[in-house]
C-alpha positions in Angstrom: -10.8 -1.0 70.3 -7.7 -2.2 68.9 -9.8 -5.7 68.2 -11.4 -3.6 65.8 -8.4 -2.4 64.3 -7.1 -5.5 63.6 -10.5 -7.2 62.2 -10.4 -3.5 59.9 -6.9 -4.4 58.5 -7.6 -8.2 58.4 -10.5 -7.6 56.2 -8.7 -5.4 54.1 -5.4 -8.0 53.3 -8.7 -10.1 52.5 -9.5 -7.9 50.0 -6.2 -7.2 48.1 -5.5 -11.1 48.6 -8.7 -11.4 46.9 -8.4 -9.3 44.1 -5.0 -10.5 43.3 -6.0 -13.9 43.5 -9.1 -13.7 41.4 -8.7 -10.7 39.0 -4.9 -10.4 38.5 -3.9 -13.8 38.1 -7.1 -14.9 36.2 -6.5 -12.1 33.4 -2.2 -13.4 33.6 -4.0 -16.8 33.0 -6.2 -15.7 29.8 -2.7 -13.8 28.6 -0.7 -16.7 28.9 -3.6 -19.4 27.5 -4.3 -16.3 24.5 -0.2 -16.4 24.0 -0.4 -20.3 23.5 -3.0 -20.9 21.5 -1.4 -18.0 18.8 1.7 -19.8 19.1 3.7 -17.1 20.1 6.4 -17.2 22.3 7.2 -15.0 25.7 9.6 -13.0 23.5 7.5 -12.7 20.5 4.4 -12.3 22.2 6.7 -9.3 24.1 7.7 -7.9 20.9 4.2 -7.8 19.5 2.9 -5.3 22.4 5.6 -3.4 21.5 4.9 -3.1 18.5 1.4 -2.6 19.1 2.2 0.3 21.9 4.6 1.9 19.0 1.9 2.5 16.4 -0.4 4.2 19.2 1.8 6.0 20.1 2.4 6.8 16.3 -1.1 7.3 15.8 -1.3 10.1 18.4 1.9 11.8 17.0 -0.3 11.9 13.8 -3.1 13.0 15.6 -1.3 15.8 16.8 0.4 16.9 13.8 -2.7 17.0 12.1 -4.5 19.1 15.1 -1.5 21.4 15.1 -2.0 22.1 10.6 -5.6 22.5 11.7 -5.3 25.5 14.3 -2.3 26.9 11.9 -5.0 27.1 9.6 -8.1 28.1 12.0 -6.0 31.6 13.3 -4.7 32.3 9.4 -8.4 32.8 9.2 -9.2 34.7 12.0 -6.9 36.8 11.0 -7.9 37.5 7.5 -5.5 35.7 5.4 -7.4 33.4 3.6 -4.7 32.5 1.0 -2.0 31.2 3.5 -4.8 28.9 5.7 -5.5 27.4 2.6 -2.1 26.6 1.7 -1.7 25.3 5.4 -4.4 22.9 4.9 -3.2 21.8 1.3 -0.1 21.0 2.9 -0.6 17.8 4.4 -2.0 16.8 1.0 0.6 17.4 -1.5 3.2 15.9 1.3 0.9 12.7 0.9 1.0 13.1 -3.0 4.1 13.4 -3.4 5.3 10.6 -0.8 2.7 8.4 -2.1 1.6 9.0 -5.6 2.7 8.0 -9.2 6.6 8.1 -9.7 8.7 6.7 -12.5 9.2 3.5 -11.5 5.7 2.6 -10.0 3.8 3.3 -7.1 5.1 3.0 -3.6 0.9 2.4 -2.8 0.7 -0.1 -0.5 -2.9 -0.3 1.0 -6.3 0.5 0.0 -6.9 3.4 1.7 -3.4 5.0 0.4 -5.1 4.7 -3.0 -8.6 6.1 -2.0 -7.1 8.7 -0.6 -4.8 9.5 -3.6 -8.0 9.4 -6.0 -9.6 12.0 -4.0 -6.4 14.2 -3.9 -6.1 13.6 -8.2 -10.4 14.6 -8.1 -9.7 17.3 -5.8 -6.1 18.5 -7.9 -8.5 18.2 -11.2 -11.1 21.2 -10.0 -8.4 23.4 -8.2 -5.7 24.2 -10.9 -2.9 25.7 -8.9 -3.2 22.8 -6.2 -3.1 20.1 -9.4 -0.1 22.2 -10.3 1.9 22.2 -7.4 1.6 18.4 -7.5 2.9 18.3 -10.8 6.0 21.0 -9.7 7.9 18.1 -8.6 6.3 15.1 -10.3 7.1 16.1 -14.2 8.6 12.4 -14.8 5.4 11.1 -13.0 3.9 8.3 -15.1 -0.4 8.8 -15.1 -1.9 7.6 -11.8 -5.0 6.0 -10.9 -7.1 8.6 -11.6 -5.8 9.7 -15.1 -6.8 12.3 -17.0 -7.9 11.6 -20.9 -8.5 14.8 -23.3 -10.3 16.8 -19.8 -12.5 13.7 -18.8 -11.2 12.2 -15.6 -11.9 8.5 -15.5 -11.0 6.0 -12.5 -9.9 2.8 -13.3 -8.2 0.9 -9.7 -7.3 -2.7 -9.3 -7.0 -4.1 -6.2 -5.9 -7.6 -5.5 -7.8 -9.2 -3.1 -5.9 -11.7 -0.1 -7.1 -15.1 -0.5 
């Protein structure tokens, strides 16, 4: 009886031994050969996945802010008052707009989809008057933006720079 206890616990040191040995130490292998051929060092290599674990976890902070605009929105519905979901949902816009968008000394625009993204908000602003003028509330010394606006025809005119 206890011969089969011990053969039970033998085999299962075996198998931990095991998967340390050939799963844990083969992917610490791949990490460190991955680490050395992008010539990174421990501490910068260390600093990367921190960097990396801070924009997830920036990413789901977005993610949740967004979720919580959305069900702001979903019960001013529910409840009737259509006027203040709306203005719940153009919220999040005009925040972008006005972080983002035209100012006196340039554009703080930094990556493509920052400018797609404003050129929908200028198309969207140019059918919805109140929303275009609430973005213009606090932009009055705005210079014209990417999509500008010519005698009521809107025309878009971007250039991007491409990386070599």
């Amino acid at each position: 009886m206890k011969s089969k206890r011990y053969a039970t616990l033998a085999v299962l040191i075996a198998i931990g031994l095991g998967w340390y040995a050939g799963y844990s130490m083969a992917v610490a292998k791949a990490n460190r050969a991955f680490r050395h051929m992008s010539g990174f060092s421990k501490g910068q290599w260390q600093a990367l996945v921190q960097d990396v674990k801070a924009l997830k976890e920036d990413q789901e902070n977005a993610n949740q802010g967004a979720t919580l605009y959305a069900l702001d929105a979903l019960l001013q519905f529910s409840n009737g008052d259509d006027a203040k979901a709306k203005e719940i949902l153009l919220r999040p816009m005009r925040e972008f707009y006005r972080e983002y968008g035209p100012t006196t000394n340039g554009s703080k625009m930094t990556t493509h989809r920052q400018r797609e993204l404003l050129i929908r908000i200028e198309r969207f602003a140019s059918l919805n008057e109140p929303f275009r003028q609430s973005l213009t509330a606090d932009k009055s010394t705005a210079q014209p933006s990417a999509g500008e606006c010519d005698g009521g025809t809107r025309s878009t005119t971007v250039t991007f720079k491409t990386r070599p």
